[in-house]
C-alpha positions as CSV (number, residue, x, y, z in Angstrom):
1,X,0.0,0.0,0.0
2,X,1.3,3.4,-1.0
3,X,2.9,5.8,2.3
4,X,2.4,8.7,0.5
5,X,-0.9,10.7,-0.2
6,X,0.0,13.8,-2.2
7,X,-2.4,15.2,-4.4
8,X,-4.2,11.5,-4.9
9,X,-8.1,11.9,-4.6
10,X,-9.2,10.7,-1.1
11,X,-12.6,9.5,-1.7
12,X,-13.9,9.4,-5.1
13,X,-17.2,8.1,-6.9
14,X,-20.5,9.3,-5.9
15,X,-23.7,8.4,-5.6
16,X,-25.6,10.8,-7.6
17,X,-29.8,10.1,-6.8
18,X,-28.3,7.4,-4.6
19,X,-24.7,7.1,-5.8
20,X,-21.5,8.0,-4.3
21,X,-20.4,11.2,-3.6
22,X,-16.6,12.9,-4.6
23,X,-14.9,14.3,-1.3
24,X,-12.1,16.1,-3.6
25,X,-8.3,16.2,-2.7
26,X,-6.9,15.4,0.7
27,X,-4.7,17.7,1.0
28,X,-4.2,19.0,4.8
29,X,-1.7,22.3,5.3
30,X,-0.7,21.9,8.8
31,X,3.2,21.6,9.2
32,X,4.1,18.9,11.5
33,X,7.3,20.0,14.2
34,X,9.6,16.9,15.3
35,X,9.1,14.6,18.0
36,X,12.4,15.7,20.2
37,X,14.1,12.8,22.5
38,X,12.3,14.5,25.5
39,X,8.9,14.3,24.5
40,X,9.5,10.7,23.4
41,X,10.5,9.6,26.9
42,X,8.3,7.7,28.7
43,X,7.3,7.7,32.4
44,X,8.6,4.7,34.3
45,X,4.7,4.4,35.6
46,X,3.7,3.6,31.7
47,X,4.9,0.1,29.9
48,X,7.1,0.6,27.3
49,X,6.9,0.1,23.4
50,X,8.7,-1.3,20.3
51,X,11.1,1.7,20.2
52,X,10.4,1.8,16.5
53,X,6.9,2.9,16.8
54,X,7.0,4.3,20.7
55,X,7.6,8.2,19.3
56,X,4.3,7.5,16.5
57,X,2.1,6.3,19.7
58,X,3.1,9.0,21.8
59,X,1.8,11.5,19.0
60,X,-1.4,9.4,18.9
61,X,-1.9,10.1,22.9
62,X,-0.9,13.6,23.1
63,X,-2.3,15.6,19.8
64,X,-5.6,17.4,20.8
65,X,-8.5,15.1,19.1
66,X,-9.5,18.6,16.7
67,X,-5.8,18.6,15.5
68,X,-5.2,14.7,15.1
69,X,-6.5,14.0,11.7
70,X,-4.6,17.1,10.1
71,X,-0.9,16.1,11.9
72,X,-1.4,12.7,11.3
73,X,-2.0,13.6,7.1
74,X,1.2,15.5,7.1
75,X,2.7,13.1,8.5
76,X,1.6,10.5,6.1
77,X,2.8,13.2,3.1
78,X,6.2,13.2,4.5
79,X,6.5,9.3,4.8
80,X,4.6,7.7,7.1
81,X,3.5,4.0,6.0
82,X,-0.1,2.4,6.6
83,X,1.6,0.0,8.8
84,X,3.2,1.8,11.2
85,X,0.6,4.2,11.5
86,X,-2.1,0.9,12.1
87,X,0.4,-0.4,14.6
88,X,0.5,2.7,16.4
89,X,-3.5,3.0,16.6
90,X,-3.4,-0.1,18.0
91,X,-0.8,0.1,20.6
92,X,-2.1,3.7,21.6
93,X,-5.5,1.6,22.5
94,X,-4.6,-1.2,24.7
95,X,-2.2,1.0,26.0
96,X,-4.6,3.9,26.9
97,X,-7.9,2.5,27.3
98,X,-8.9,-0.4,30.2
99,X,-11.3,-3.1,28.6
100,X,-13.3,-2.7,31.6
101,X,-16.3,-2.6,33.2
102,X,-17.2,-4.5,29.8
103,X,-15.1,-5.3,26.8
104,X,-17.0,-3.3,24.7
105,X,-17.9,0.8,24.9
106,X,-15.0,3.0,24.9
107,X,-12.9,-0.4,24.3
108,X,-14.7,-0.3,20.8
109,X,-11.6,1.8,20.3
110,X,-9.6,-1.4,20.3
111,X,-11.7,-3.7,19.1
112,X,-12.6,-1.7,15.8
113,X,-9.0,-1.2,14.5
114,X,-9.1,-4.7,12.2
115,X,-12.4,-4.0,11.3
116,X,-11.6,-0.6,9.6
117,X,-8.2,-2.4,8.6
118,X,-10.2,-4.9,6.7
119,X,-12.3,-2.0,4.8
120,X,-9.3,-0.1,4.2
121,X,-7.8,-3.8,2.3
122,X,-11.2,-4.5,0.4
123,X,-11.4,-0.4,-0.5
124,X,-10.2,1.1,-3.9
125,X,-6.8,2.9,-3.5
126,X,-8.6,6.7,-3.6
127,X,-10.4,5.5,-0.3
128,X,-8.0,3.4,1.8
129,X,-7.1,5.3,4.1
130,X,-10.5,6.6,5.2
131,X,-11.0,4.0,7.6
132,X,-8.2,4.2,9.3
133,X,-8.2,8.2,9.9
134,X,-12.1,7.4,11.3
135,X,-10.3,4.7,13.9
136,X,-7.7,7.6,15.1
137,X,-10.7,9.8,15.8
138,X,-12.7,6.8,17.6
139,X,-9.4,6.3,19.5
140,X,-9.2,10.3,20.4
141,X,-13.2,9.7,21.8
142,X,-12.2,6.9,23.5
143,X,-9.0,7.7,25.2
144,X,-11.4,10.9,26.8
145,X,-13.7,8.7,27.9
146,X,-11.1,6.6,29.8
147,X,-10.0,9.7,31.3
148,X,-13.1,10.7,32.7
149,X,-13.7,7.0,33.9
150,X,-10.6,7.3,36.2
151,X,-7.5,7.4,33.1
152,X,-6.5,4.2,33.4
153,X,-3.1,3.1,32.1
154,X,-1.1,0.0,31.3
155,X,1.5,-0.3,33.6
156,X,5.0,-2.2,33.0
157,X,5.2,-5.9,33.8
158,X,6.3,-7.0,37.3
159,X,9.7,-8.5,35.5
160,X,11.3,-9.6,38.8
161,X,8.0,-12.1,38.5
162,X,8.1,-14.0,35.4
163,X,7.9,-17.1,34.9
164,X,10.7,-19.2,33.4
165,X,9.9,-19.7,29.5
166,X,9.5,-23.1,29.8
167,X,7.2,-22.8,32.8
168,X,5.2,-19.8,31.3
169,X,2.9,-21.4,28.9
170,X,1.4,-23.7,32.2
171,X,2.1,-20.8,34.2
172,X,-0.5,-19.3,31.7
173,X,-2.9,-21.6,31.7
174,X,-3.6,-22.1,35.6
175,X,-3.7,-18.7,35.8
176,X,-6.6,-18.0,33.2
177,X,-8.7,-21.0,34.8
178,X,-8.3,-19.3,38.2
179,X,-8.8,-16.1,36.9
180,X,-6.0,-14.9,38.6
181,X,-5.1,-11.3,36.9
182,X,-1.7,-11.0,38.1
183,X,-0.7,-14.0,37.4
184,X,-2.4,-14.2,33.8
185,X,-0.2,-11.2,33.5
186,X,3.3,-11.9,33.8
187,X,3.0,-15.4,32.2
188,X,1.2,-14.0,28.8
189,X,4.5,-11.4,29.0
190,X,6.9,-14.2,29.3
191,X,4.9,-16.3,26.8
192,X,4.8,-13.5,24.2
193,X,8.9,-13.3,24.3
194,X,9.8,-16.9,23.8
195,X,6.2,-18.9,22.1
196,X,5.5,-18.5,18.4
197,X,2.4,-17.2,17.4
198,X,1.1,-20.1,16.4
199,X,1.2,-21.6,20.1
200,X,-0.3,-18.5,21.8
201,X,-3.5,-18.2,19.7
202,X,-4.3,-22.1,20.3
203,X,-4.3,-20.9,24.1
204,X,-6.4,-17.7,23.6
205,X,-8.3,-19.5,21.1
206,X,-10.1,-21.6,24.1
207,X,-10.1,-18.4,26.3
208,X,-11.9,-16.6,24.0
209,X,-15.2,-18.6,23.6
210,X,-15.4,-20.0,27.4
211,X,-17.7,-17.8,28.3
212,X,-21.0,-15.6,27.5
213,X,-19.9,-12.0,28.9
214,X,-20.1,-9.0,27.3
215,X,-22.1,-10.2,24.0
216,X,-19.4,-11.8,22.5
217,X,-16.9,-9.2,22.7
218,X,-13.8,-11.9,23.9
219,X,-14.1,-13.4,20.6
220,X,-13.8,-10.6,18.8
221,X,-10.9,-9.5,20.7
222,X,-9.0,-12.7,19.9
223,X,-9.6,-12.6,16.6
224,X,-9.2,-9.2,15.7
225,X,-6.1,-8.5,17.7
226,X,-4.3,-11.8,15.9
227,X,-5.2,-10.2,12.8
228,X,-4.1,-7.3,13.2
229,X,-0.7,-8.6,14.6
230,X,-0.2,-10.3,11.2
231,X,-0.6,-7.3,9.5
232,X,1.6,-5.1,12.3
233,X,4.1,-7.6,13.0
234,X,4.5,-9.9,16.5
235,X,7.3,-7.6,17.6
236,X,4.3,-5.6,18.7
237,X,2.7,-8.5,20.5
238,X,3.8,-7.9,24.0
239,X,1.4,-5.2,25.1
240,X,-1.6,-6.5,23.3
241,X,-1.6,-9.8,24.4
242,X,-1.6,-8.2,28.1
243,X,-4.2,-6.6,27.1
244,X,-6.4,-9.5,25.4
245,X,-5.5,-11.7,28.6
246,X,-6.9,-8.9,31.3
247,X,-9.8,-8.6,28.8
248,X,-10.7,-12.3,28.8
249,X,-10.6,-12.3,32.7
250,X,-13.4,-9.9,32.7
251,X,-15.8,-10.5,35.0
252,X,-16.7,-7.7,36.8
253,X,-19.3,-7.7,39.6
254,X,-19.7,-11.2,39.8
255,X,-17.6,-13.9,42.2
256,X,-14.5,-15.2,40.8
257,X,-16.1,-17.9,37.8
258,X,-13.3,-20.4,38.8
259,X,-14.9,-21.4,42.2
260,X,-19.2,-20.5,41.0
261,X,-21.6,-21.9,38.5
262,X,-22.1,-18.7,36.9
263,X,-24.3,-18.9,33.8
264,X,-22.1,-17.7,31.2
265,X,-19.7,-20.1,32.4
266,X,-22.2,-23.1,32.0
267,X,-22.3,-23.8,28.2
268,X,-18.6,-23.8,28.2
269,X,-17.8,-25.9,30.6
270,X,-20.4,-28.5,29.2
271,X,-19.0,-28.0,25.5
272,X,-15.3,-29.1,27.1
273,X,-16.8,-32.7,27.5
274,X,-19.2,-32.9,24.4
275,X,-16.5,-31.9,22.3
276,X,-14.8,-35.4,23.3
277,X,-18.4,-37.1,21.7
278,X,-18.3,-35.9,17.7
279,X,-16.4,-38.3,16.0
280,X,-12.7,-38.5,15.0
281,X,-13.1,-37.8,11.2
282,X,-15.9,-34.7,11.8
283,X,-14.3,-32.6,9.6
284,X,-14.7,-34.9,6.1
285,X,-18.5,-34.9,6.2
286,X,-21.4,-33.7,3.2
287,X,-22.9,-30.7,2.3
288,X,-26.3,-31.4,3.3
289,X,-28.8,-28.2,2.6
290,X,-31.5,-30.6,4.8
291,X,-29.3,-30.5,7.8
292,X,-28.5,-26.7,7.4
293,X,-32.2,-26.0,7.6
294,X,-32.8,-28.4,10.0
295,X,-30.5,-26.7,12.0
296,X,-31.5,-23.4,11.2
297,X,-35.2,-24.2,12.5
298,X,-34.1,-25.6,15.8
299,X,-32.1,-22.6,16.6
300,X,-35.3,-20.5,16.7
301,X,-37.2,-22.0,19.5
302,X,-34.0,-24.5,21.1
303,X,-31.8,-23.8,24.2
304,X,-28.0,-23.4,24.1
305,X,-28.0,-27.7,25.4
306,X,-30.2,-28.9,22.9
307,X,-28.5,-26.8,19.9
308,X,-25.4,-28.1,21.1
309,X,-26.9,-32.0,20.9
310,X,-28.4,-31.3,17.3
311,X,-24.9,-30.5,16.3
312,X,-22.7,-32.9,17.9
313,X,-25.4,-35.7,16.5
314,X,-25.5,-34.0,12.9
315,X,-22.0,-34.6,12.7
316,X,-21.8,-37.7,13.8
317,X,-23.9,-38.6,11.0
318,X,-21.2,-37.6,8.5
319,X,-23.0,-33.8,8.1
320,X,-20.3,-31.6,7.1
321,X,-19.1,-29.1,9.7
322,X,-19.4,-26.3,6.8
323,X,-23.5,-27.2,6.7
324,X,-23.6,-26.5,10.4
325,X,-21.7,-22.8,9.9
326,X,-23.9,-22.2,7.0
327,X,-27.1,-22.2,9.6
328,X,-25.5,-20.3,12.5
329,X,-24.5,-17.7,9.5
330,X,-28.3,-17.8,8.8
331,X,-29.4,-17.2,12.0
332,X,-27.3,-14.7,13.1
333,X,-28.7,-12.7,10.5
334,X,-32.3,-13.9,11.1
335,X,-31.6,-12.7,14.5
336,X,-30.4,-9.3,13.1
337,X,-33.9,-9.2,10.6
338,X,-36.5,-10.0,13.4
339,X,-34.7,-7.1,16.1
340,X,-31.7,-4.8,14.4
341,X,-30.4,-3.9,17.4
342,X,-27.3,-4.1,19.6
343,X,-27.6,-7.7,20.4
344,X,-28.5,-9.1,17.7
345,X,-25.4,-7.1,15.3
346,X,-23.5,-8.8,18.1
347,X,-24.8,-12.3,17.4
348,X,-23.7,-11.9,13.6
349,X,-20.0,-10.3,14.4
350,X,-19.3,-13.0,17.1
351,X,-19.9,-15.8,14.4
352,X,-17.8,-13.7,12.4
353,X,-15.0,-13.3,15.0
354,X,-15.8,-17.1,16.5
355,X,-15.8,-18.9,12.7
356,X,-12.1,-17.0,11.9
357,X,-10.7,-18.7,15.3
358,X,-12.3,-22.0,14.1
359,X,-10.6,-21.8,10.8
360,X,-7.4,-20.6,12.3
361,X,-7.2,-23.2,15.0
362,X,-5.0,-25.8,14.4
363,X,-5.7,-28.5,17.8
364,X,-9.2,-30.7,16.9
365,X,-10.7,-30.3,20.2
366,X,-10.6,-26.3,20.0
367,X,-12.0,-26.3,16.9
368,X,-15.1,-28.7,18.1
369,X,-15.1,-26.5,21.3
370,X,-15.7,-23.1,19.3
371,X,-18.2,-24.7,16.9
372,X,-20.3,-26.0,19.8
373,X,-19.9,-22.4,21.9
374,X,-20.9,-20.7,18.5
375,X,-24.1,-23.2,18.3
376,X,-24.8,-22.4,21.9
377,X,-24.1,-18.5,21.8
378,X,-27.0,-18.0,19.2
379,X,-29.9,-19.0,21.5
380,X,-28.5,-17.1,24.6
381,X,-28.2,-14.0,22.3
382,X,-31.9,-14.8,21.6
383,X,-33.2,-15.0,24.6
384,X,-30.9,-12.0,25.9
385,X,-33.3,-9.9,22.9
386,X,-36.3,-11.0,24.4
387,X,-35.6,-7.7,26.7
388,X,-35.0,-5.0,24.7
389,X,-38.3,-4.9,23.3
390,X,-40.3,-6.7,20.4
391,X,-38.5,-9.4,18.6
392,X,-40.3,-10.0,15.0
393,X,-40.9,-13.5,13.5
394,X,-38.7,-12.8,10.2
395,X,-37.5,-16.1,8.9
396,X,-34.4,-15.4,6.2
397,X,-35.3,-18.7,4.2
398,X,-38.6,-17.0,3.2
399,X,-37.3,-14.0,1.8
400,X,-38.4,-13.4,-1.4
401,X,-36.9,-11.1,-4.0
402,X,-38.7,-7.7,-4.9
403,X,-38.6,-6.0,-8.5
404,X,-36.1,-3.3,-8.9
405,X,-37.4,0.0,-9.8
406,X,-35.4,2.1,-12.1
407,X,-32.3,2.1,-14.1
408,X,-30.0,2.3,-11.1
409,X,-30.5,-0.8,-9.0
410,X,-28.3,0.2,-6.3
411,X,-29.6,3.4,-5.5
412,X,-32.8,2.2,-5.1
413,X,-31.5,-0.5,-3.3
414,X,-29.7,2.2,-0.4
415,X,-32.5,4.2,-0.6
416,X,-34.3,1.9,0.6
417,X,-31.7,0.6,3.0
418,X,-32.3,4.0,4.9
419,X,-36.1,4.2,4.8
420,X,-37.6,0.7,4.3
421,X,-34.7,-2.6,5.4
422,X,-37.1,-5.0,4.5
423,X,-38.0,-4.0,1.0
424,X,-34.6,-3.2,0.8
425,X,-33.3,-7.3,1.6
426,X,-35.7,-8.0,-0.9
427,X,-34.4,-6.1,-3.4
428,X,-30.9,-7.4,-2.5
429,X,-31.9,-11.0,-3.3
430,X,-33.1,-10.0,-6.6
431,X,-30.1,-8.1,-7.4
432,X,-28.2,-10.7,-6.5
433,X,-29.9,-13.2,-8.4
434,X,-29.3,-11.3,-11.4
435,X,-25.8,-9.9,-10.9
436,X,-22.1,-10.3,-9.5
437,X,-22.1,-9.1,-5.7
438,X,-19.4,-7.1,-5.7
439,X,-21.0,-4.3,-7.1
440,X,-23.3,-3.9,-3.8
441,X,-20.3,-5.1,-1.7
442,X,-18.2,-2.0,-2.8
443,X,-21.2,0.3,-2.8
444,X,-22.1,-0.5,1.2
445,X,-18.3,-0.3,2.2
446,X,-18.3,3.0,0.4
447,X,-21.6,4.3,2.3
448,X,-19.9,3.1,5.6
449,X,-16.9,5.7,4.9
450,X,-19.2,8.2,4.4
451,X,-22.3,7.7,6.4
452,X,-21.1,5.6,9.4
453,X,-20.6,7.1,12.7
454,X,-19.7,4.3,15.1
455,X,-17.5,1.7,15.6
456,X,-20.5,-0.8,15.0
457,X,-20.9,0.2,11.3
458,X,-17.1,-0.9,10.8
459,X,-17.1,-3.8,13.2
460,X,-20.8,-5.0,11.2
461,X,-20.0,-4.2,7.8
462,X,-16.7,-5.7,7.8
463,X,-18.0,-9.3,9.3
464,X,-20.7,-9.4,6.8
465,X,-19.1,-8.0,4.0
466,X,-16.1,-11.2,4.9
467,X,-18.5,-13.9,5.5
468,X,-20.9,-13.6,2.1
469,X,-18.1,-15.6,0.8
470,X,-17.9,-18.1,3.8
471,X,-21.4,-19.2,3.4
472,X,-21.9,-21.7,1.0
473,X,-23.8,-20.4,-2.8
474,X,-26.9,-21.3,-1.9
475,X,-27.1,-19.1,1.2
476,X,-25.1,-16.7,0.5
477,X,-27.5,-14.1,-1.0
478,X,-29.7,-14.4,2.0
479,X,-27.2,-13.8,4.0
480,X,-26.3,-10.4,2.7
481,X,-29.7,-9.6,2.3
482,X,-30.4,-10.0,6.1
483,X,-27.6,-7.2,6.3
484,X,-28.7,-4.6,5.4
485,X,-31.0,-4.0,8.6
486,X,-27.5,-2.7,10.0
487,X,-25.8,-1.1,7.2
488,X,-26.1,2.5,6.0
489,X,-28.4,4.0,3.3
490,X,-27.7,6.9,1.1
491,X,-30.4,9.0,3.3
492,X,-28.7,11.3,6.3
493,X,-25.8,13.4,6.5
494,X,-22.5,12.1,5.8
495,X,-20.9,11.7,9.0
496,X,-18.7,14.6,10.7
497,X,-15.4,13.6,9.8
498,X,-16.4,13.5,6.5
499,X,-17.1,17.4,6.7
500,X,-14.4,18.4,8.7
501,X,-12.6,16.6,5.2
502,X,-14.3,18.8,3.9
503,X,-13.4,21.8,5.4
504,X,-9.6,20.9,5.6
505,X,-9.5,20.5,2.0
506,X,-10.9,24.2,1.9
507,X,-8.9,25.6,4.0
């Protein structure tokens, strides 16, 4: 990806009577002083960086929020590459802002960095780095936040405690099935200087999808840290995975989960043994579009147990485990169809985050254990909608297509997005039906740079935009069409840092 901007056009195309809209030159006059020695010091209360990046982070943390986006731009004119400037964003987050009372809110900080990483990959070169200059504003809100909340900030490791390396990775493990913070602590730091990658996410992997606490936000933690990592490098890992570990160990108001029967403990700790009951050659079963919607109909009315059951018996039958995913894809979005709200988007980016850990995972028994806890997660994310008001009785295999009006399918198709989400999935299956997908694909990422205003509109978009293509054909299309309950229409303003775009490019 190219470090410089220049003169290059920084968001181009437009949606004229519902197509995308030119933002002009990005082309920011503010002349960016350097970072002296002394300002790149750090206090001996605050853990210490990659010195390669340290200087970068400390920009990040310490430019006003109103003055961010212009420095950072020069900055990027004069040299700076996407990578480092995504590895500082990332560091400046785990670094600045505590995953806790929940891994979620002002964490979003953290957690959305892959997920505009992923739209900056997928977007044309004019738009790439859009995403990423949104996150760096996110991060400026969320850093505030974490100020007001009491400023928390990671501290250095207790070195005189580490474990040995060849006692860390055990070291490790007791500590995250006692919940022990400080413990979890030093042993993921000595872990993360002598195991390969490969070793440490088979560990998180497991942590990650033990346990129902804040709606699935573990999982996405796992799996959007490790891929941004691989993008970053694993020099940076040190820090992050401190972070990921103290985020896992969440628990807050509650006893310690180690010594309670806690409910969001319970379907994990029943998965751990039923994992041990699908068969040794699970993985080379059949596409079978019966089971998929046999499975998709249970997971309406079924608990977390019986779910579970269905799965581990499909399996055992010799259904392949890609069938199964094809019906928790489904009903993730059927969730998102019959209430588009919080939970619900939740239940669709959790299958995201937990089907990339199941893919990734190398050990058998992790990746029946986050199969089963993604079959369980669906109906205690159903249930948990139950109180946030109606939920509707949308089913996504009865979605029929709706004619397209016009001569430009895709504005209609956002115009309705904004105004009317079920016409609009409608109209998504028939445009499907009669056209490649990337068209729309490109056209929704493109309404999310202009139009999205949360970390949820990256953190969605991205997931569903990724896993059209990791639903098998004939599901696919409904799929995407259940997405656009969550995604942006061409109706509303674009969103503020579009204008102040805008106005730098004036200026």
């Amino acid at each position: 990806m190219a470090g410089h901007l220049g003169r290059r056009r920084f968001l181009q195309s437009s949606l004229a009577a519902g197509t995308l809209a030119g933002l002009g030159d990005l082309a920011f006059l503010s002349n960016l002083r350097a970072v002296s020695a002394q300002e790149a010091a750090l206090d001996a209360t605050t853990v210490r960086l990659d010195a390669s990046v340290e200087p970068l982070v400390r920009l990040l943390e310490e430019t006003p929020r109103d003055e961010l986006l212009e420095v950072v731009a020069r900055r990027v004119q004069q040299g700076l590459s996407y990578r480092d400037l995504l590895a500082a964003l990332l560091l400046a987050g785990v670094r600045n802002i505590q995953p806790r009372p929940s891994v979620g809110f002002k964490f979003h900080a953290v957690l959305v960095v892959n997920s505009a990483h992923l739209a900056s990959l997928s977007a044309p070169d004019s738009d790439r780095w859009l995403p990423i200059f949104w996150a760096l504003d996110e991060f400026k809100s969320s850093q505030a936040r974490d100020v007001r909340e009491g400023n928390w900030t990671m501290a250095p490791v207790a070195e005189g405690s580490l474990p040995a390396a060849a006692d860390a990775g055990a070291a490790f493990q007791r500590a995250m099935e006692r919940w022990d913070v400080p413990a979890a602590d030093v042993s993921v730091a000595a872990m993360a200087r002598s195991a390969g990658s490969n070793e440490l996410f088979e560990m998180f992997a497991r942590f990650g999808v033990r346990d129902f606490r804040s709606i699935g936000h573990k999982a996405i933690y796992v799996a959007n840290s490790w891929r941004t990592l691989n993008c970053i490098g694993w020099h940076h890992a040190e820090p992050v995975l401190r972070s990921l570990a103290y985020a896992l160990l969440n628990h807050e108001g509650e006893p310690n989960p180690a010594d309670s029967d806690l409910a969001a403990d319970r379907a994990g700790r029943r998965n751990e043994k039923l994992a041990e009951e699908i068969r040794a050659d699970w993985r080379g079963g059949e596409l079978r579009e019966a089971a998929t919607e046999e499975l998709l109909v249970a997971l309406r009315t079924a608990s977390a147990d019986e779910s579970c059951d269905l799965v581990v018996k499909m399996l055992n039958e010799g259904v392949s485990p890609q069938s199964v995913y094809d019906a928790l894809f489904l009903q993730a979005g059927e969730l998102l169809m019959r209430q588009p709200g919080i939970v619900a988007l939740h239940a669709v980016t959790s299958t995201n985050a937990m089907n990339y850990i199941y893919r990734a995972a190398a050990d058998d028994h992790t990746r029946r254990l986050v199969l089963l806890q993604n079959a369980a997660f669906l109906p205690l994310f159903r249930e948990a909608m139950k109180g946030r008001g109606n939920v509707g009785d949308a089913r996504v295999n009865e979605l029929e297509p709706a004619t397209l009006r016009g001569d430009d399918a895709l504005a209609d198709i956002f115009e309705d997005v904004s105004g009317n989400p079920n016409r609009a999935a409608a109209k998504v299956l028939a445009f499907l039906g009669q056209q490649p997908p990337e068209p729309l694909i490109d056209a929704a990422r493109r309404l999310i740079f202009l139009k999205g205003n949360d970390s949820h509109d990256y953190k969605f978009s991205s997931a569903v935009l990724e896993d059209y293509y990791h639903v098998s054909a004939p599901y696919r299309d409904r799929f995407l069409a259940s997405s656009v309950f969550k995604l942006r229409g061409s109706a509303g303003p674009d969103n503020r840092l579009v204008a102040r775009t805008r106005a730098a490019l004036r200026a």
